[in-house]
N, C-alpha and C positions, 0 to 999 in steps of 0.2 A: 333300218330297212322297212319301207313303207310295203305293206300286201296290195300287189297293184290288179291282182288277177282274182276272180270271186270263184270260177270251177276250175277246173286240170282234169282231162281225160290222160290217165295214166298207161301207156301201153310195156309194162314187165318185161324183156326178155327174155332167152331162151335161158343166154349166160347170168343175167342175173339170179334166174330161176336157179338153177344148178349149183351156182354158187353164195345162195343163200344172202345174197344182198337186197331183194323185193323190200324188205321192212324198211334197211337204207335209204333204197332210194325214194319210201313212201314218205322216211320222215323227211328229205329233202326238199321233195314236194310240198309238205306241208308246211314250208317256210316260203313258198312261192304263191298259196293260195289261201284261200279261205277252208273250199271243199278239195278234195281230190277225190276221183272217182277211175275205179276201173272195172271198162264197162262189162256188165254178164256176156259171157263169151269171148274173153280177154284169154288168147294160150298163147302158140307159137304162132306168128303172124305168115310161116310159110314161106318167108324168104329162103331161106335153107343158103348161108352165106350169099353166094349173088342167084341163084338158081331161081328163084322166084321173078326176077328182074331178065331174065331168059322165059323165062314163063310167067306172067302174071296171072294166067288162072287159078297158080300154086296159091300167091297169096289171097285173093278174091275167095275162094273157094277157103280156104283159113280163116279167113276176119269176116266171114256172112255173117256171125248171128255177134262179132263185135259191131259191126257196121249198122246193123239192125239197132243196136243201145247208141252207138252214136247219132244215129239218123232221130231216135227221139228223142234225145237231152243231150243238146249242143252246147260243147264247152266254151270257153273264151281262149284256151290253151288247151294242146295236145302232143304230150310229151311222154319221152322216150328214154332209150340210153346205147343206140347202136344205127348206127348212120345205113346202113342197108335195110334196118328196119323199118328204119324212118321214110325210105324211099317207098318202101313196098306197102306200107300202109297209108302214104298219101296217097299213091297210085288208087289203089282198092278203097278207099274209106272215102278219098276225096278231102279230107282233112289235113289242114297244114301240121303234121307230124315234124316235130325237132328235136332235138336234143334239149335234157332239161339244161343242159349246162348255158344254152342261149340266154332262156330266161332267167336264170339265175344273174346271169353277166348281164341283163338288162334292169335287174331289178336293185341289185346292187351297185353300181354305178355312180360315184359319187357326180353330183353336177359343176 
């Protein structure tokens, strides 16, 4: 597997948080980049399951001072691990947020 991607803004979940998988899903990332970064002010993105997608000021008001690190060092990838996350932080960040699992399934892909 060729490293196709040189940054990863990494966005942690609630559940990963909790359940002690962050390192995991760090080292996974670090097979998909070069750098991996997660930016100062990286917490709960504020989704609150769909609640935030009912409200997006929940998230907006959540990801201000991540949005703030993304808005000055823009990755090339912006990955996650929870698909209402992902939703609530493109909404708010304006970054295309996905699951790492995409790019992994992009990266590995035999031709």
């Amino acid at each position: 597997m060729n490293v196709a991607v040189k940054t990863v803004a990494l966005h942690p979940t609630c559940s990963t948080t909790h359940l002690g998988l962050n390192r995991d899903l760090k080292a996974v990332a670090s097979f998909l980049a070069d750098t991996i970064v997660v930016p100062v002010g990286t917490t709960c993105c504020g989704t609150a399951g769909d609640r935030g997608l009912l409200h997006p000021e929940l998230v907006v008001s959540a990801t201000r001072d991540e949005k703030a690190g993304l808005d000055a060092s823009p990755a090339q990838a912006y990955l996650s691990a929870n698909r209402t996350c992902e939703m609530g932080l493109r909404q708010a960040t304006g970054q295309p947020y996905e699951s790492f699992i995409f790019l992994l399934e992009e990266l590995t892909r035999s031709s």
